[in-house]
N, CA, C and O atoms as a Tinker XYZ file with bonds, in Angstrom:
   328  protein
     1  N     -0.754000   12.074000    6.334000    73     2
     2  CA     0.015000   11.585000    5.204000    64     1     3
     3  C      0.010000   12.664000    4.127000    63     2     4     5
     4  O     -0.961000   12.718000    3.372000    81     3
     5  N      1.051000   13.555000    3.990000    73     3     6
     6  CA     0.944000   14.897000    3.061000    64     5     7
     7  C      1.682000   14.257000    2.093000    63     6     8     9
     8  O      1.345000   14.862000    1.076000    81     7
     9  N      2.666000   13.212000    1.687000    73     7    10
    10  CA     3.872000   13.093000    1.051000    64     9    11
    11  C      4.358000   11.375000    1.117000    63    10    12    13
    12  O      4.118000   10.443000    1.884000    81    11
    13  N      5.174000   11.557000   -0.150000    73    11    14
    14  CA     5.439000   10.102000   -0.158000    64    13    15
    15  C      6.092000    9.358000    0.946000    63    14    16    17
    16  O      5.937000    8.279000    1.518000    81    15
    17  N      6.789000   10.259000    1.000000    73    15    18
    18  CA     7.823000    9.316000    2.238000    64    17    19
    19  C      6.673000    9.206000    3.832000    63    18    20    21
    20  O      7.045000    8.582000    4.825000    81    19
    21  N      5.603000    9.776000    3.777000    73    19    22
    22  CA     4.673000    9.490000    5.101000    64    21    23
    23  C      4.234000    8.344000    4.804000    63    22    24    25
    24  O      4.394000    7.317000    5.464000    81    23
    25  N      3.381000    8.523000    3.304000    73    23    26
    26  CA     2.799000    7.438000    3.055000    64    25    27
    27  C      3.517000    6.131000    2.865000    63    26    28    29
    28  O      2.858000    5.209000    3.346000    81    27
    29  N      4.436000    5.819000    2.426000    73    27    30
    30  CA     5.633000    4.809000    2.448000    64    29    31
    31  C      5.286000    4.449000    3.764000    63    30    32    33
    32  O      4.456000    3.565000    3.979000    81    31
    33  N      5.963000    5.181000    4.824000    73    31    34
    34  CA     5.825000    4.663000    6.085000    64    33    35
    35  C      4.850000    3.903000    6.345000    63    34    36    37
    36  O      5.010000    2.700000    6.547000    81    35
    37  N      3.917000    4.379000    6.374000    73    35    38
    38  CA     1.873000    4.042000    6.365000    64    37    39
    39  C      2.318000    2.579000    6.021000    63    38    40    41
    40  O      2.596000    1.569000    6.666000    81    39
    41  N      2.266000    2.878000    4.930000    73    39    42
    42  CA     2.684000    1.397000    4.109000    64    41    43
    43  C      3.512000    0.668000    4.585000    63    42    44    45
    44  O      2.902000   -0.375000    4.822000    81    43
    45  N      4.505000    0.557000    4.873000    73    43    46
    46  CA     5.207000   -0.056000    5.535000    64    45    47
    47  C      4.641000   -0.766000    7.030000    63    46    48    49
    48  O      4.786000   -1.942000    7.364000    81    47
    49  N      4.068000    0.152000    7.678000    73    47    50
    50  CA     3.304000   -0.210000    9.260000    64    49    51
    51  C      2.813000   -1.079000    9.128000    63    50    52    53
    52  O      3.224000   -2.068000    9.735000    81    51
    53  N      1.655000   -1.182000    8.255000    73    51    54
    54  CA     0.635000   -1.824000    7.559000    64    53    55
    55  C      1.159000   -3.257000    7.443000    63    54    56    57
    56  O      0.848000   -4.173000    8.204000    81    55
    57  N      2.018000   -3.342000    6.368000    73    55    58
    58  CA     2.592000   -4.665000    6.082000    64    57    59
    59  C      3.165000   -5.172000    7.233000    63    58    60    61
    60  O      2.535000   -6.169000    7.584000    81    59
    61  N      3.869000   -4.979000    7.799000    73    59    62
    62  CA     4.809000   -5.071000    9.093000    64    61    63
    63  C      3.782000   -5.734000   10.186000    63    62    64    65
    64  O      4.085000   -6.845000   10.622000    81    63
    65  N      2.474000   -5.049000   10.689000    73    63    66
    66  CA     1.758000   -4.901000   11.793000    64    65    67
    67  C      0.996000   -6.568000   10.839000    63    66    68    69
    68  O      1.210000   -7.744000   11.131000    81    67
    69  N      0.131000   -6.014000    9.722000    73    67    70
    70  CA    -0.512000   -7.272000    9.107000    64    69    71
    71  C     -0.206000   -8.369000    8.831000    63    70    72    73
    72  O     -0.750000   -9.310000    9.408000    81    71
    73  N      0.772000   -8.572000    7.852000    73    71    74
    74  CA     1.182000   -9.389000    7.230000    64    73    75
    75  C      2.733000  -10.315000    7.444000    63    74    76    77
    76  O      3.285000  -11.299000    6.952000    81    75
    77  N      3.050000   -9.019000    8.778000    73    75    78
    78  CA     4.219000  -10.038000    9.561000    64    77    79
    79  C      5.209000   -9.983000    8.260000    63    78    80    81
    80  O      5.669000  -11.063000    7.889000    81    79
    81  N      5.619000   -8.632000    7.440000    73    79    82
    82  CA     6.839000   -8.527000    6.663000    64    81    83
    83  C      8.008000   -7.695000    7.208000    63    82    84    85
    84  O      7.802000   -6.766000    7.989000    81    83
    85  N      8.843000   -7.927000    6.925000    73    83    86
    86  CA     9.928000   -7.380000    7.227000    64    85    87
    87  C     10.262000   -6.093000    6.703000    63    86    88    89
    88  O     10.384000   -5.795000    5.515000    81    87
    89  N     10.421000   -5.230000    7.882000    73    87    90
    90  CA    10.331000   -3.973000    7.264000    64    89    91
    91  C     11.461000   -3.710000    5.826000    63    90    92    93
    92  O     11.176000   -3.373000    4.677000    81    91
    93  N     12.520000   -3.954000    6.321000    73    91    94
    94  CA    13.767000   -3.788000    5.020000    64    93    95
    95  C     13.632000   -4.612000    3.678000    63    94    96    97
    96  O     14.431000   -4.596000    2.741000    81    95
    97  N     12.828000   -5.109000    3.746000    73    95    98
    98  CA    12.021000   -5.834000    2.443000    64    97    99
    99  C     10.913000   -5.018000    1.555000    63    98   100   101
   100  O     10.557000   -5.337000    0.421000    81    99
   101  N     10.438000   -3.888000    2.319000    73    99   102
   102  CA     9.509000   -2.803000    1.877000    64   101   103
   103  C      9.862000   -1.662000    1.389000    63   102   104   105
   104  O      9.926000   -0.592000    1.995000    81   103
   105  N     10.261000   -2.024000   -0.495000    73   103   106
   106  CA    11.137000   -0.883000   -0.559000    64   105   107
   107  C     10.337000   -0.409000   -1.897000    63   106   108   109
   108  O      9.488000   -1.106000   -2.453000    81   107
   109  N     10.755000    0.928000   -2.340000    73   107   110
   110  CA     9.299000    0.974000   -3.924000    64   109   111
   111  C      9.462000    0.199000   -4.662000    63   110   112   113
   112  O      8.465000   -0.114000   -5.313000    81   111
   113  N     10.739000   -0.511000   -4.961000    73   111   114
   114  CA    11.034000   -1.313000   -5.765000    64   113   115
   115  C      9.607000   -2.688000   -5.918000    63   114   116   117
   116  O      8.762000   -3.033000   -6.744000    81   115
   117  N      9.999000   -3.018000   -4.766000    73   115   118
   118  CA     9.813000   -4.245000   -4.057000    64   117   119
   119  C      8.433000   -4.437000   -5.118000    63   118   120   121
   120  O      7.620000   -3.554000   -5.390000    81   119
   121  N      8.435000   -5.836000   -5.615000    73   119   122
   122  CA     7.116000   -6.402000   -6.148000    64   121   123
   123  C      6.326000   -6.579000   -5.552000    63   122   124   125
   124  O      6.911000   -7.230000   -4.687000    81   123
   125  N      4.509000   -6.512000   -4.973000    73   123   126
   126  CA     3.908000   -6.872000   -4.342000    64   125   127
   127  C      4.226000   -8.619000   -4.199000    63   126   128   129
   128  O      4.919000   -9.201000   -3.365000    81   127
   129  N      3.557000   -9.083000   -5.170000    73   127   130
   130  CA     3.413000  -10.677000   -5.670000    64   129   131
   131  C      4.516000  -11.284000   -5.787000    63   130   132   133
   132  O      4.428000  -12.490000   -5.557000    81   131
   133  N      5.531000  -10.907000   -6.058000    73   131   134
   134  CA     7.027000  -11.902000   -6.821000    64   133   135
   135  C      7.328000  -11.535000   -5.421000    63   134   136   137
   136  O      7.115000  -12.382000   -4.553000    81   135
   137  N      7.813000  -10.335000   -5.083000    73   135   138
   138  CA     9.111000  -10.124000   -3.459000    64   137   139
   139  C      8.286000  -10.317000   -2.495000    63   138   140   141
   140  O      8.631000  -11.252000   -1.773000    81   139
   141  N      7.337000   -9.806000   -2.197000    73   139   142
   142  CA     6.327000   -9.756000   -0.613000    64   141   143
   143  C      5.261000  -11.120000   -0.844000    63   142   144   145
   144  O      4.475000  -11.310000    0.083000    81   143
   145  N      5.227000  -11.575000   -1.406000    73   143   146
   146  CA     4.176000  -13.078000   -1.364000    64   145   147
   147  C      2.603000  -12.052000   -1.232000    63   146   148   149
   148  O      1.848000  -12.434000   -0.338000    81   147
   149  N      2.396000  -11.520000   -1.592000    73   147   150
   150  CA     1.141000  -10.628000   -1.254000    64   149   151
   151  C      0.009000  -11.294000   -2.072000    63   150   152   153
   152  O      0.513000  -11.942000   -2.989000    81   151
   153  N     -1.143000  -11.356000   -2.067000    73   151   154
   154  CA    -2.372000  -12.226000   -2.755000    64   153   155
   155  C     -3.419000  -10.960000   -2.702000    63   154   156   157
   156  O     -3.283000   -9.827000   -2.241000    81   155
   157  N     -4.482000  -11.588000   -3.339000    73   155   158
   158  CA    -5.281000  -10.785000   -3.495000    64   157   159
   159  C     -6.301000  -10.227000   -2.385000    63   158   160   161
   160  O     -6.659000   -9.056000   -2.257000    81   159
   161  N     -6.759000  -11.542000   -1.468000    73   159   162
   162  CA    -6.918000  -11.079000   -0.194000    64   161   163
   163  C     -6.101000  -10.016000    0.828000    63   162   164   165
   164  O     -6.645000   -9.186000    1.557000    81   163
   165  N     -4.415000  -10.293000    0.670000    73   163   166
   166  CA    -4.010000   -9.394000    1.695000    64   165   167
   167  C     -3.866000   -8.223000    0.987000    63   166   168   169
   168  O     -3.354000   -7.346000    1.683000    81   167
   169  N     -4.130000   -7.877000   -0.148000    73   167   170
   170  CA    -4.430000   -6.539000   -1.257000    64   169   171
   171  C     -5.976000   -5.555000   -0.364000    63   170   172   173
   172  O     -6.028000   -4.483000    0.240000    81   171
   173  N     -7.038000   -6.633000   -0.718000    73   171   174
   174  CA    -8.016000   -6.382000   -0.270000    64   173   175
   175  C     -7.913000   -5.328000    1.494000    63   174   176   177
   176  O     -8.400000   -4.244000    1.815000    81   175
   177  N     -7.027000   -6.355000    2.263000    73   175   178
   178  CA    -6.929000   -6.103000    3.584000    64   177   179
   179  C     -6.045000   -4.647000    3.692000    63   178   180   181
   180  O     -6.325000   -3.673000    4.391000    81   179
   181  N     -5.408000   -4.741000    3.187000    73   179   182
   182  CA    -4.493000   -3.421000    2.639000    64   181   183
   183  C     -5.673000   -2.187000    2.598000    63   182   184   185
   184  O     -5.973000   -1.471000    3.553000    81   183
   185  N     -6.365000   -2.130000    0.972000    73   183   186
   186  CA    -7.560000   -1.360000    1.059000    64   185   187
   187  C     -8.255000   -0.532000    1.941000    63   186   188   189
   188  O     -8.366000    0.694000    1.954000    81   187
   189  N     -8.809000   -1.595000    2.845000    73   187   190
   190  CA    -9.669000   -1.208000    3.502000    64   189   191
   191  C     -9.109000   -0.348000    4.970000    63   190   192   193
   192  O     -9.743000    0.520000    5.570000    81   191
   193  N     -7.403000   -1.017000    5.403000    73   191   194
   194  CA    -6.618000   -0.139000    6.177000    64   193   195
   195  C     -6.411000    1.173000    5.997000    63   194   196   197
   196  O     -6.648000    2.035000    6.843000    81   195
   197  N     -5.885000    1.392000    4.699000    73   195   198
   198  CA    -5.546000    2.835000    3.961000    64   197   199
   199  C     -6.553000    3.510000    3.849000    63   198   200   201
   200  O     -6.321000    4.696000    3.614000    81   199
   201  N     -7.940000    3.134000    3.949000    73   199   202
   202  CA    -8.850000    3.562000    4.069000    64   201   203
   203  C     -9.310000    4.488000    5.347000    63   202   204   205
   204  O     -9.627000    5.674000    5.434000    81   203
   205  N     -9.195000    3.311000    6.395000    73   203   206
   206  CA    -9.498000    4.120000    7.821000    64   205   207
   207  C     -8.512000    4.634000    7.936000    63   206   208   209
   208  O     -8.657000    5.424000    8.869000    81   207
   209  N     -7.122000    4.721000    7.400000    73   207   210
   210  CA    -6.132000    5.506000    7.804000    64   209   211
   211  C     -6.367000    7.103000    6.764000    63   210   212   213
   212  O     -6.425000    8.145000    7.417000    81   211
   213  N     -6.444000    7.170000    5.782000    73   211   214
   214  CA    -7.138000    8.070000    4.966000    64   213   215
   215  C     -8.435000    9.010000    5.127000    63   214   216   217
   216  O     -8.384000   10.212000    4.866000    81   215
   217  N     -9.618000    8.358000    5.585000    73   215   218
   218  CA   -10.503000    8.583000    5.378000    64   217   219
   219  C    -11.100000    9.122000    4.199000    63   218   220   221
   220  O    -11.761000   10.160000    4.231000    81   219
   221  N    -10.909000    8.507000    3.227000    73   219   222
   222  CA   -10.997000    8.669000    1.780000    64   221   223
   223  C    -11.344000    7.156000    1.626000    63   222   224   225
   224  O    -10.832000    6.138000    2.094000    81   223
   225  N    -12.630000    7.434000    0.621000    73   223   226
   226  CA   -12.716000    6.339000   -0.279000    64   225   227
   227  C    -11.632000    5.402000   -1.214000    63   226   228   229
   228  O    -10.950000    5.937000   -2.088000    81   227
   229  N    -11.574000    4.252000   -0.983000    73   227   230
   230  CA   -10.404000    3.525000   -2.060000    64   229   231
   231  C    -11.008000    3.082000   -2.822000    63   230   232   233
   232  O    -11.835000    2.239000   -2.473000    81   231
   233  N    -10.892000    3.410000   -4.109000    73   231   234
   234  CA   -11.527000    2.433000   -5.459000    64   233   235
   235  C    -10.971000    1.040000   -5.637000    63   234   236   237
   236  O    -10.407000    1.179000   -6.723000    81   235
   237  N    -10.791000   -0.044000   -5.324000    73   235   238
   238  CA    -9.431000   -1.036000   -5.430000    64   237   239
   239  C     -9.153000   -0.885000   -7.032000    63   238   240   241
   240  O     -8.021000   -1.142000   -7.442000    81   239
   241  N    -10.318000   -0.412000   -8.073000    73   239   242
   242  CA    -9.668000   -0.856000   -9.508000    64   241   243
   243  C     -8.205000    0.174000   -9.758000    63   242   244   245
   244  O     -7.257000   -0.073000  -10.503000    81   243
   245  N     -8.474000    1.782000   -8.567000    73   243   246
   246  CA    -7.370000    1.580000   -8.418000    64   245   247
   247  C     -5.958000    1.418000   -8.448000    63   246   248   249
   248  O     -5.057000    2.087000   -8.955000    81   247
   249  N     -5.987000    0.199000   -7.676000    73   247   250
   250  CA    -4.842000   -0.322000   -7.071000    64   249   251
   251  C     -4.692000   -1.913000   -8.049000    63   250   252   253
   252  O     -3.595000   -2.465000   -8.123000    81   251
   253  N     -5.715000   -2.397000   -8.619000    73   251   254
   254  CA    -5.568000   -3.001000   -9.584000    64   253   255
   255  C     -4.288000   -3.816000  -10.190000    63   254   256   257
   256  O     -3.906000   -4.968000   -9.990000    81   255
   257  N     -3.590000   -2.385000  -11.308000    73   255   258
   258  CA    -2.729000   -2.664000  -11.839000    64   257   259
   259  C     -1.518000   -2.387000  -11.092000    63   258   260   261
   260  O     -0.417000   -2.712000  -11.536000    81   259
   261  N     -1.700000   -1.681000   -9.750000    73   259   262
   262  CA    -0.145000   -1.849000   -8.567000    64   261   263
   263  C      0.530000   -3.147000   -8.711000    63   262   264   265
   264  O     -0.072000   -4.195000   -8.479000    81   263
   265  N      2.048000   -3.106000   -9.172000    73   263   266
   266  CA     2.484000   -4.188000   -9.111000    64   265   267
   267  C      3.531000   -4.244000   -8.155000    63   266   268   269
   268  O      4.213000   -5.264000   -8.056000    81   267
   269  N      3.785000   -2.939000   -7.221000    73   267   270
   270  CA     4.863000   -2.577000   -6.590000    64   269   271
   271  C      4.608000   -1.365000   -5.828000    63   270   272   273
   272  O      3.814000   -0.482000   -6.151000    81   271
   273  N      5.557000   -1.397000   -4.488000    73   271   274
   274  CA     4.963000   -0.475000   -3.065000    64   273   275
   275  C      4.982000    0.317000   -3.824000    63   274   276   277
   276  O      3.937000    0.926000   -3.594000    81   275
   277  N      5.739000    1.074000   -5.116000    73   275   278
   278  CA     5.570000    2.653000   -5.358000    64   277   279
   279  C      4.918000    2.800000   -5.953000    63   278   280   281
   280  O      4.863000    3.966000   -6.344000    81   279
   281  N      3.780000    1.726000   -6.599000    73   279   282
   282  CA     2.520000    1.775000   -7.609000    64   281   283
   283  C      1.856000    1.774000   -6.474000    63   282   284   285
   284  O      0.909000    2.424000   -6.916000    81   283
   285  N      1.526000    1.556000   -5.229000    73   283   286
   286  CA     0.903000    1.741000   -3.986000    64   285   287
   287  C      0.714000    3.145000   -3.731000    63   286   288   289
   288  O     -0.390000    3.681000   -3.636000    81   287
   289  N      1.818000    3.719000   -3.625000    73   287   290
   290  CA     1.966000    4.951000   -2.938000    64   289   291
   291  C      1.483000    5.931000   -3.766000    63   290   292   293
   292  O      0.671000    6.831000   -3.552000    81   291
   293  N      2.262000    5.547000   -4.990000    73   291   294
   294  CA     1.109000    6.550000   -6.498000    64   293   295
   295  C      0.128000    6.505000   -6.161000    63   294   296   297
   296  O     -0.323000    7.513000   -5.616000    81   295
   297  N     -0.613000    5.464000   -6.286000    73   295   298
   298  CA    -2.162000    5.495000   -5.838000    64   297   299
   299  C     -2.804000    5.835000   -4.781000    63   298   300   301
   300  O     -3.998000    6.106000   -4.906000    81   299
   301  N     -2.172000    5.907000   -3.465000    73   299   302
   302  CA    -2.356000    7.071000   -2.748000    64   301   303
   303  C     -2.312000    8.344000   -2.408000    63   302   304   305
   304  O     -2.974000    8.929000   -1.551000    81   303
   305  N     -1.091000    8.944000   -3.480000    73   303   306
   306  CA    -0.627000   10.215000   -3.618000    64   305   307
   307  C     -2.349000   10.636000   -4.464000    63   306   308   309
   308  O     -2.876000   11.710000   -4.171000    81   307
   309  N     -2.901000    9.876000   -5.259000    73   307   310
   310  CA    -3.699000   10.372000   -6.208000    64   309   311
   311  C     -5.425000   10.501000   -5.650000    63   310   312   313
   312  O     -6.325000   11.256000   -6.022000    81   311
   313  N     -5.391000    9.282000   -4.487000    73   311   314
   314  CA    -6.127000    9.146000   -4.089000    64   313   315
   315  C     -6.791000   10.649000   -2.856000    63   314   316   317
   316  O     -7.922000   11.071000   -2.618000    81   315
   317  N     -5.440000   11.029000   -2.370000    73   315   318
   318  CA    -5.593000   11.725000   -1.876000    64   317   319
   319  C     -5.564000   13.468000   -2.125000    63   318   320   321
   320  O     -5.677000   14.538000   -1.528000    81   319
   321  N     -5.319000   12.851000   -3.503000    73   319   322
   322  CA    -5.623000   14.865000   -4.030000    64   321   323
   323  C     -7.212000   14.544000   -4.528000    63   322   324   325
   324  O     -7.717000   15.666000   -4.485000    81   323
   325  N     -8.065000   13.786000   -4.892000    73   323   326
   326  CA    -9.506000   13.628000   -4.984000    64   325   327
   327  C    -10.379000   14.479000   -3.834000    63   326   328
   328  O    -11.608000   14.417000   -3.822000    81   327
């Protein structure tokens, strides 16, 4: 994952494979909570994926204030220059 558009993807798999979303629904726009029904558990579950997919530590505080896939992906872009 060098770049947004990998990580997007990532992201996208993720939701798709987990949470049974529809990929064309996964867009940066997209609200976690209001558009994707996402909770704090499947946040959590998220985490710990991007994690073994990373191999980088995830702080969730984070991902916290993510309110949207491209507040996701920020936080991985950032996560991964650490």
């Amino acid at each position: 994952m060098n770049n947004r558009e990998d990580i997007l993807a990532a992201i996208k798999t993720i939701m798709v494979e987990m949470f049974e979303i529809e990929a064309d629904t996964i867009t940066l726009d997209a609200r976690l909570y209001e558009d994707l029904d996402f909770d704090s558990i499947d946040a959590i579950d998220m985490i710990v994926r991007l994690k073994e997919m990373t191999g980088k530590a995830v702080k969730p505080e984070d991902f916290k204030s993510a309110q949207t896939i491209g507040d996701v992906v920020e936080a991985v872009v950032l996560m991964l220059k650490e």
